[in-house]
N, C-alpha and C positions, 0 to 999 in steps of 0.2 A: 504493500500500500504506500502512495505517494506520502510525503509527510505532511502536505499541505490538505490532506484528506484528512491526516489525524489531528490535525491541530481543530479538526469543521466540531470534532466531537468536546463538549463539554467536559471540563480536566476530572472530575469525581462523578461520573455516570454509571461508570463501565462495572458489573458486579465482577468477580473474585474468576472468572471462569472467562468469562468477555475478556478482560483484561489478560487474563495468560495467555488465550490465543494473538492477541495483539502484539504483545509484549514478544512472545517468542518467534512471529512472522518477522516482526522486523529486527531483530537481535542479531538471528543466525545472519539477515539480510548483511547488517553492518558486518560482523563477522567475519564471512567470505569476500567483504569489500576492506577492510582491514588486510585480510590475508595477503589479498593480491596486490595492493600498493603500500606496503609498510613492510620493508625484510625485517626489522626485528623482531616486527612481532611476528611475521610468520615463520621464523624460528622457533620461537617459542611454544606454537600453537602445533609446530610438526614435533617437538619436544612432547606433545602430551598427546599428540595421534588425532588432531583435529580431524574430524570428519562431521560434515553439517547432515548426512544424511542418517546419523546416526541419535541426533538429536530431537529429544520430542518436548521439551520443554524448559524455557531460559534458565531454569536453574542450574539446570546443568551444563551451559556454556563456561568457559576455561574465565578467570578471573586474574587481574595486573594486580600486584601489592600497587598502592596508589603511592608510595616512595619511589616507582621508577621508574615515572616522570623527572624526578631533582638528578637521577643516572643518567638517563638515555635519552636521543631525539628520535620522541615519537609523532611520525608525520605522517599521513597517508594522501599529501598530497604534493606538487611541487614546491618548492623554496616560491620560487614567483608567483605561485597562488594565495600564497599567505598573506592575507590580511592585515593580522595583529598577532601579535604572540602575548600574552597571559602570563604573570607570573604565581603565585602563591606567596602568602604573606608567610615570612619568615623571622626569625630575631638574628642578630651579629653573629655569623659566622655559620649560618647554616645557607646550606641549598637550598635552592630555592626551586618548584617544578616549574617548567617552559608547557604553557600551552598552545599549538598553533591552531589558528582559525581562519579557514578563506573565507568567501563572502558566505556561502550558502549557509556554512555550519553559524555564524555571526547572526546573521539574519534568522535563524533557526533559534537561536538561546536568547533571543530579545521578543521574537514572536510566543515562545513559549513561555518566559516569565510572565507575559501579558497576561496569558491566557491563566495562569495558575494565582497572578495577587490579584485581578481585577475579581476573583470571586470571593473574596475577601472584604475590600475594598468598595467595589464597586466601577464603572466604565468611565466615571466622569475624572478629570483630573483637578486636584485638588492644589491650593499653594502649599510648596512645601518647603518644609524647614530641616536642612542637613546639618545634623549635629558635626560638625567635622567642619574643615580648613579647607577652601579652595584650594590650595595649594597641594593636596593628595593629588591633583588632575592634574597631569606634565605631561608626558608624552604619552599621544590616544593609542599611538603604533603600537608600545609596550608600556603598558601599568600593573599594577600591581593588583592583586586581589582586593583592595581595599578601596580603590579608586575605579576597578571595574565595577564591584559593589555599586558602589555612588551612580556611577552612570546608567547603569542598569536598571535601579529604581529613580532616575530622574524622569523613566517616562511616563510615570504616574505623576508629575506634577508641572504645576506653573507656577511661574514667580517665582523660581528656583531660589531659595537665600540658604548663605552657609552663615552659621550662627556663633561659629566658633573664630578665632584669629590665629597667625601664624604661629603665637606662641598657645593656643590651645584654650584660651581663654573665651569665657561669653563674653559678647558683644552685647552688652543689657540694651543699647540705642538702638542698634539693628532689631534684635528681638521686640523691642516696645512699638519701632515702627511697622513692624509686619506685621503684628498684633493686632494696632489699631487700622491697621489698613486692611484687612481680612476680619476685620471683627460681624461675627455672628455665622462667619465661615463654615464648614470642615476642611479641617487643615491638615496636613500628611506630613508626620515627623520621621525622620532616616536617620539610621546611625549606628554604629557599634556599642557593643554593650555595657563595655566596660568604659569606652569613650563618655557615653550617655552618663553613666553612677557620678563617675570622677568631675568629668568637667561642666556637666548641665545641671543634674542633679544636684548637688553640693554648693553648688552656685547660688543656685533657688533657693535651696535651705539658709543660706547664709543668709541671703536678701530677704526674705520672707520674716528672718527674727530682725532685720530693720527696718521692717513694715511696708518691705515693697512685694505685694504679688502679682501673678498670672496667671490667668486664667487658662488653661488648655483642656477644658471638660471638650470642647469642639473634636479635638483632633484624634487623628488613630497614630499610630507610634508602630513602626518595622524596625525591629532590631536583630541583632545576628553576632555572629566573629565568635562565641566560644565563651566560656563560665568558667573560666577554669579558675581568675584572680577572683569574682568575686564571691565564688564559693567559698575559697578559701581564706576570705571576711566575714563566713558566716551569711552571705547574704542567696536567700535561697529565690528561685524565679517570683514564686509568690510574696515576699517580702520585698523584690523589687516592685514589681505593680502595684503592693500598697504604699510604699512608701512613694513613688509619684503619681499617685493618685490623692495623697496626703496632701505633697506640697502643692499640684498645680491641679489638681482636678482630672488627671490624663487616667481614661481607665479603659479604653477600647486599644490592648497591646498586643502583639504577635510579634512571638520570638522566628525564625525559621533557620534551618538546617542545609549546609549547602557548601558546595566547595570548588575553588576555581576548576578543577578534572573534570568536572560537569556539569557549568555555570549554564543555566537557566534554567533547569533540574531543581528548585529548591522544594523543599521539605515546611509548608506554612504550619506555623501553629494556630488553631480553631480556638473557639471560645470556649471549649470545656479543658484548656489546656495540653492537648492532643497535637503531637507532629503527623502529619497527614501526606503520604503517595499517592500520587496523581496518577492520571494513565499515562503519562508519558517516562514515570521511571518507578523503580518499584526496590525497597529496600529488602533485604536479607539477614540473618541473626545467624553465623556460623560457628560451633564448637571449636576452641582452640586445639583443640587435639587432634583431631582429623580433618577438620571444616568440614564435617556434617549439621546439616541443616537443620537448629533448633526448633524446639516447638514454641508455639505462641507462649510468651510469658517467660521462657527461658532466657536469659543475660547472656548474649555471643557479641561476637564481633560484626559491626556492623559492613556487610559488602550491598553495595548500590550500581544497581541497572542504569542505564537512560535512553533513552531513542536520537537522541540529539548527535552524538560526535561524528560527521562524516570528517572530517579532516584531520584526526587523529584516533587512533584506536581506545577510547576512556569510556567505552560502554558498559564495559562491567569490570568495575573496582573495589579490590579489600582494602577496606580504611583501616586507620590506628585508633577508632573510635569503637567502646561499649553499648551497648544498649541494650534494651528487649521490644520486642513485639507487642503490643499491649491488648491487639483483638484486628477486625476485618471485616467491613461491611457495616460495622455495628455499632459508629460512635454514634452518640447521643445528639452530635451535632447535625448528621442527615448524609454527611457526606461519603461516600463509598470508599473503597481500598482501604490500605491497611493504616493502622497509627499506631506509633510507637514513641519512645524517649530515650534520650541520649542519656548514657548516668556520666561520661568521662572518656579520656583519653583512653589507652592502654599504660600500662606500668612502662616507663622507659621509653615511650614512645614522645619524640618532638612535641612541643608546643610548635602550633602551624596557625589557630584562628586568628583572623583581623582583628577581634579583639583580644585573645589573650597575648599576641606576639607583642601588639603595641602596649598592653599589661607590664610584660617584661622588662621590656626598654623604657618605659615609666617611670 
């Protein structure tokens, strides 16, 4: 199936059974298209005796440790077809993964985030407020995961403002004048998560016991990059959204799950606190001892599907992230596929999220 067919279908329609046959049509599809214009991986793939006719269901398709990206150039398409290259957010001295993207795959991971926050959100675009520094955005050719971020979800808004300054600081005037110039609004706030605690958050609190507030009950709040610092302040998902829902009123928040390997693939979080699989990619929980395929509810390693990579082989990757499965078909919010939670890293595995790498270096 063409991909512009799958994109016609609504991102949580497709029940448990719909979805696998989709999932594994086009999987093996990219697979065999990997195969044939990418030698490393199809070394790899004759390393484990690939054969597509042998295969009846994505599970079973061969999976990349997603570290070897930071090794290897993995491309499936010419050096002159590439668009942009992608990095991954890293801290001082580590490697960093090269994602390449020609137009198609580009125009593919921007068509499909659409399709997966606008049911969230909503189609209309909203003014929005990017917690972060203009200055993440330098060169479009190659950015960083943190500034692809940014750009990515700029196209849910207008009146684009960054709220933050070079040295990391709120801009109270900036904020006060977008405020009252969008007053009675819905406003769309962006930002990493640990960016958001430290330098928005804390700000607010500060101003607020000198008797200046803000109102943000208007706006919905997307954040992302990773928990790893502000767990380890005790500060749990749910004690973030009370605590700015405390100082500003913001209480309509979704964290999401997601990684430059397979940027437009993100993982929304619903309103019963649920990360939620789209039809377009589909998560996995695998036993560390064998990578046998958990059962619902069991804590594996999280490996992730997507439909999206034609310009590099990042369809099906094992991450350095934990989680479990938490059910399917059946959340409480309506929305179909599977939803699960992320508990952490692996033991020994890199700090890599937008926000905990920038945590680090903090």
């Amino acid at each position: 199936m063409d991909y512009n067919e799958i994109l016609e279908i609504s991102p949580y329609a497709l029940t448990s059974a719909e979805k696998n046959k989709l999932l594994t049509e086009r999987l093996v599809e990219l697979t065999n298209h990997h195969y044939d214009n990418c030698a490393p991986y199809r070394g790899m793939m004759d390393a484990q005796n690939w054969d597509s006719d042998t295969i009846h269901d994505y599970y079973d398709i061969p999976f990349l440790p997603v570290s070897l990206f930071k090794q290897m150039e993995l491309r499936s398409v010419k050096k002159e077809d590439v668009m942009k290259t992608m990095t991954s957010s890293g801290t001082t001295g580590q490697a960093v993964s090269k994602i390449y993207c020609d137009r198609t795959t580009a125009s593919n991971q921007q068509k499909t985030l659409a399709k997966i926050v606008t049911n969230f959100t909503g189609a209309s675009r909203m003014p929005m407020l990017i917690i972060d520094t203009p200055s993440v955005i330098k060169n479009r050719n190659m950015f960083s995961a943190r500034g692809a971020g940014i750009l990515g979800f700029s196209i849910f808004g207008s009146d684009k403002t960054y709220v933050l300054n070079d040295n990391m600081e709120l801009n109270v005037e900036v904020l006060e004048a977008f405020l009252e110039k969008h007053k009675g609004q819905r406003i769309l706030l962006f930002g990493f998560t640990f960016m958001i605690w430290q330098h928005f958050y804390r700000e607010l609190v500060r101003l607020a016991r000198e008797g200046k507030h803000f109102d943000l009950s208007g706006g919905v709040l997307i954040h992302g990059g990773g928990w790893k610092k502000l767990i380890s302040e005790a500060v749990s998902p749910a004690e973030f959204k009370k605590r700015l829902e405390d100082v500003c009123g913001l209480h309509d928040i979704h964290d999401y799950y997601g990684m430059v390997e397979q940027t437009g693939c993100i993982y929304m979080e619903c309103e019963c606190g649920h990360l939620h699989t789209s039809i377009f990619s589909d998560v996995i929980t695998r036993r560390p001892l064998d990578f046998s395929r958990c059962d619902i509810g069991e804590t594996g390693i999280i490996q992730v599907v997507s439909m999206i990579p034609e310009s590099y082989p990042g369809h099906s990757l094992l991450t350095e992230d934990e989680g479990v499965i938490l059910g399917e078909d059946d959340c409480p919010c309506g929305r179909l596929g599977k939803y699960f939670k992320i508990n952490g890293r692996l033991k020994n595995a890199e700090i890599r999220g937008c926000s905990d790498t920038y945590a680090v270096k903090f």
